[in-house]
C-alpha positions, 0 to 999 in steps of 0.5 A: 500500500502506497504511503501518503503524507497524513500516515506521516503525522508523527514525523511533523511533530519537530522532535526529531530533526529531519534530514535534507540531501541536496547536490550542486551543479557539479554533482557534489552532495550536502546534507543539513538538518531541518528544524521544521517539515510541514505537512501543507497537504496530501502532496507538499510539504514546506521547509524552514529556511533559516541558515542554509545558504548552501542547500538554497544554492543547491536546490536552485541549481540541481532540482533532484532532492531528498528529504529524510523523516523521522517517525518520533514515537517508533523511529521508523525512518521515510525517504521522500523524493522531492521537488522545490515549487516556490518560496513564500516569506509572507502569509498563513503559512509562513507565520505558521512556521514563523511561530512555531520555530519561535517558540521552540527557539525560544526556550533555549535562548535562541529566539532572535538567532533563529528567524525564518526567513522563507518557508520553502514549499516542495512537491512530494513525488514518492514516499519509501519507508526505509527497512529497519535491521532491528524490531521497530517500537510500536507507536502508542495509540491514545484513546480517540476522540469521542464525538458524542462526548465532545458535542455534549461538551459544546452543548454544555458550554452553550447552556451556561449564562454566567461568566465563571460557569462558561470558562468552568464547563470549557475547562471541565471538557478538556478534562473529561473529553479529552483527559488533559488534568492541567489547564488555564483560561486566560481572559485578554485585557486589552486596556493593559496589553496582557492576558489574565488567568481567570480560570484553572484546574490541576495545579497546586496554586491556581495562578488566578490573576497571574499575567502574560503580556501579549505577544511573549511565550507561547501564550502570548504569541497564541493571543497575538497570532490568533493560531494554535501554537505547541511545543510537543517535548520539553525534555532538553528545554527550560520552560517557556519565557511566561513561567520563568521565575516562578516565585514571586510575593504577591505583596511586594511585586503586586504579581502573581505567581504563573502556575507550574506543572514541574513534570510538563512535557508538552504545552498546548496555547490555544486562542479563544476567538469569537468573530474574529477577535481573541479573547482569550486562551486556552492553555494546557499542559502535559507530563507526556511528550507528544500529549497533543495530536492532530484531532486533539489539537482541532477538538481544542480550537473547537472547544475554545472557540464555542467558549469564546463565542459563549462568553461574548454572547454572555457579556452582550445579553447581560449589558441589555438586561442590567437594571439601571442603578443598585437599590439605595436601601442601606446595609445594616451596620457591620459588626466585627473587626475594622477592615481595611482596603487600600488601593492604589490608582498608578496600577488599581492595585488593591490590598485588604488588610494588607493582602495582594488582591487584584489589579487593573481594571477589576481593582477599579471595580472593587473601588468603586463599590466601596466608594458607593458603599461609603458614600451612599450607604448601600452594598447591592450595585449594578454592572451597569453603573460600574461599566457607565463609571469606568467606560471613559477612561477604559473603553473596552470595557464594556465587552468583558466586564462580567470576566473582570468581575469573575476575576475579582470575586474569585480573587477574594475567595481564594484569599479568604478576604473578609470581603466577598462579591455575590452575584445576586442576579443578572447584571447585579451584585452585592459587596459584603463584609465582615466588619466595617470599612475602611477604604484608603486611596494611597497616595503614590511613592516613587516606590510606586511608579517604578512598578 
C-alpha cells in the first residue's frame, strides 16, 4: 500500500530533526538538518529556511532532492523524493512556521538567532519507508476522540449564562473529553496589553490573576497570532519565557505567581476567538511528550472557540438586561473587626488588610463599590453603573466586564478576604463584609511608579 503524507503525522511533530540531501551543479552532495517539515497537504510539504545558504544554492541549481523523516514515537525512518515549487516569506503559512520555530527557539535562548526567513514549499513525488535491521517500537495509540462526548461538551458550554460557569464547563471538557488534568483560561485585557488567568484546574496554586503580556511565550504569541501554537517535548528545554521565575510575593511585586506543572512535557496555547477577535486562551499542559495530536489539537480550537463565542454572547445579553442603578436601601451596620482596603490608582492595585488582591481594571471595580458603599450607604450595585463609571477612561470595557468581575470575586475567595462579591442576579451584585470599612486611596511613592 502506497504511503501518503497524513500516515506521516508523527514525523511533523519537530522532535526529531529531519534530514535534507541536496547536490550542486557539479554533482557534489550536502546534507543539513531541518528544524521544521510541514505537512501543507496530501502532496507538499514546506521547509524552514533559516541558515542554509548552501542547500538554497543547491536546490536552485540541481532540482533532484531528498528529504529524510523521522517517525518520533517508533523511529521508523521515510525517504521522500522531492521537488522545490516556490518560496513564500509572507502569509498563513509562513507565520505558521514563523511561530512555531519561535517558540521552540525560544526556550533555549535562541529566539532572535533563529528567524525564518522563507518557508520553502516542495512537491512530494514518492514516499519509501526505509527497512529497519532491528524490531521497530510500536507507536502508542491514545484513546480517540469521542464525538458524542465532545458535542455534549459544546452543548454544555452553550447552556451556561454566567461568566465563571462558561470558562468552568470549557475547562471541565478538556478534562473529561479529552483527559488533559492541567489547564488555564486566560481572559485578554486589552486596556493593559496582557492576558489574565481567570480560570484553572490541576495545579497546586491556581495562578488566578497571574499575567502574560501579549505577544511573549507561547501564550502570548497564541493571543497575538490568533493560531494554535505547541511545543510537543520539553525534555532538553527550560520552560517557556511566561513561567520563568516562578516565585514571586504577591505583596511586594503586586504579581502573581504563573502556575507550574514541574513534570510538563508538552504545552498546548490555544486562542479563544469569537468573530474574529481573541479573547482569550486556552492553555494546557502535559507530563507526556507528544500529549497533543492532530484531532486533539482541532477538538481544542473547537472547544475554545464555542467558549469564546459563549462568553461574548454572555457579556452582550447581560449589558441589555442590567437594571439601571443598585437599590439605595442601606446595609445594616457591620459588626466585627475594622477592615481595611487600600488601593492604589498608578496600577488599581488593591490590598485588604494588607493582602495582594487584584489589579487593573477589576481593582477599579472593587473601588468603586466601596466608594458607593461609603458614600451612599448601600452594598447591592449594578454592572451597569460600574461599566457607565469606568467606560471613559477604559473603553473596552464594556465587552468583558462580567470576566473582570469573575476575576475579582474569585480573587477574594481564594484569599479568604473578609470581603466577598455575590452575584445576586443578572447584571447585579452585592459587596459584603465582615466588619466595617475602611477604604484608603494611597497616595503614590516613587516606590510606586517604578512598578
Amino acid at each position: 500500500m502506497s504511503l501518503r503524507l497524513s500516515d506521516l503525522s508523527a514525523c511533523f511533530e519537530g522532535v526529531i530533526p529531519s534530514i535534507i540531501a541536496t547536490a550542486a551543479a557539479d554533482g557534489m552532495p550536502n546534507i543539513s538538518y531541518l528544524s521544521h517539515v510541514v505537512r501543507v497537504d496530501e502532496e507538499h510539504v514546506a521547509l524552514s529556511n533559516q541558515f542554509f545558504a548552501k542547500t538554497a544554492a543547491n536546490v536552485r541549481a540541481n532540482p533532484h532532492v531528498t528529504l529524510i523523516l523521522v517517525d518520533c514515537f517508533t523511529g521508523d525512518q521515510f525517504l521522500l523524493d522531492i521537488g522545490f515549487v516556490r518560496s513564500v516569506d509572507v502569509g498563513p503559512l509562513f507565520d505558521k512556521i514563523s511561530l512555531q520555530l519561535k517558540a521552540s527557539s525560544a526556550q533555549v535562548g535562541m529566539s532572535e538567532i533563529m528567524r525564518l526567513r522563507s518557508a520553502d514549499i516542495f512537491r512530494v513525488r514518492r514516499i519509501e519507508k526505509v527497512p529497519s535491521p532491528v524490531e521497530i517500537a510500536h507507536a502508542p495509540t491514545g484513546d480517540p476522540i469521542s464525538l458524542p462526548a465532545l458535542s455534549d461538551a459544546i452543548r454544555a458550554i452553550e447552556r451556561q449564562g454566567e461568566a465563571g460557569e462558561i470558562i468552568d464547563t470549557l475547562l471541565s471538557g478538556v478534562q473529561h473529553v479529552l483527559g488533559y488534568r492541567n489547564a488555564l483560561v486566560l481572559i485578554h485585557d486589552s486596556h493593559r496589553g496582557t492576558l489574565i488567568t481567570t480560570g484553572s484546574i490541576g495545579y497546586e496554586r491556581s495562578g488566578l490573576g497571574s499575567e502574560v503580556v501579549r505577544g511573549e511565550g507561547l501564550i502570548g504569541a497564541a493571543a497575538k497570532s490568533g493560531q494554535t501554537i505547541k511545543v510537543s517535548d520539553m525534555s532538553r528545554v527550560r520552560r517557556f519565557g511566561e513561567a520563568i521565575g516562578m516565585e514571586t510575593e504577591e505583596n511586594t511585586t503586586r504579581a502573581v505567581a504563573f502556575p507550574q506543572l514541574p513534570t510538563v512535557m508538552s504545552q498546548i496555547a490555544v486562542p479563544m476567538v469569537a468573530r474574529g477577535t481573541v479573547t482569550g486562551v486556552l492553555f494546557i499542559e502535559s507530563p507526556e511528550r507528544l500529549a497533543f495530536r492532530e484531532e486533539d489539537e482541532a477538538a481544542l480550537e473547537i472547544l475554545a472557540g464555542q467558549a469564546a463565542n459563549a462568553l461574548r454572547a454572555s457579556e452582550r445579553e447581560a449589558a441589555a438586561a442590567e437594571p439601571g442603578q443598585g437599590s439605595p436601601v442601606p446595609e445594616p451596620a457591620a459588626s466585627g473587626r475594622d477592615v481595611r482596603v487600600v488601593h492604589h490608582r498608578i496600577d488599581d492595585s488593591v490590598f485588604v488588610d494588607g493582602t495582594y488582591i487584584v489589579k487593573g481594571v477589576a481593582g477599579t471595580l472593587l473601588r468603586l463599590m466601596l466608594e458607593w458603599h461609603l458614600s451612599d450607604g448601600r452594598n447591592e450595585f449594578t454592572n451597569r453603573e460600574m461599566r457607565l463609571a469606568v467606560g471613559a477612561r477604559m473603553p473596552e470595557i464594556k465587552d468583558n466586564l462580567e470576566t473582570r468581575l469573575l476575576l475579582l470575586r474569585r480573587r477574594l475567595e481564594e484569599k479568604q478576604a473578609p470581603i466577598r462579591i455575590i452575584r445576586i442576579g443578572r447584571g447585579r451584585v452585592r459587596l459584603e463584609a465582615e466588619g466595617p470599612l475602611i477604604f484608603d486611596a494611597a497616595r503614590e511613592s516613587a516606590v510606586d511608579d517604578r512598578r
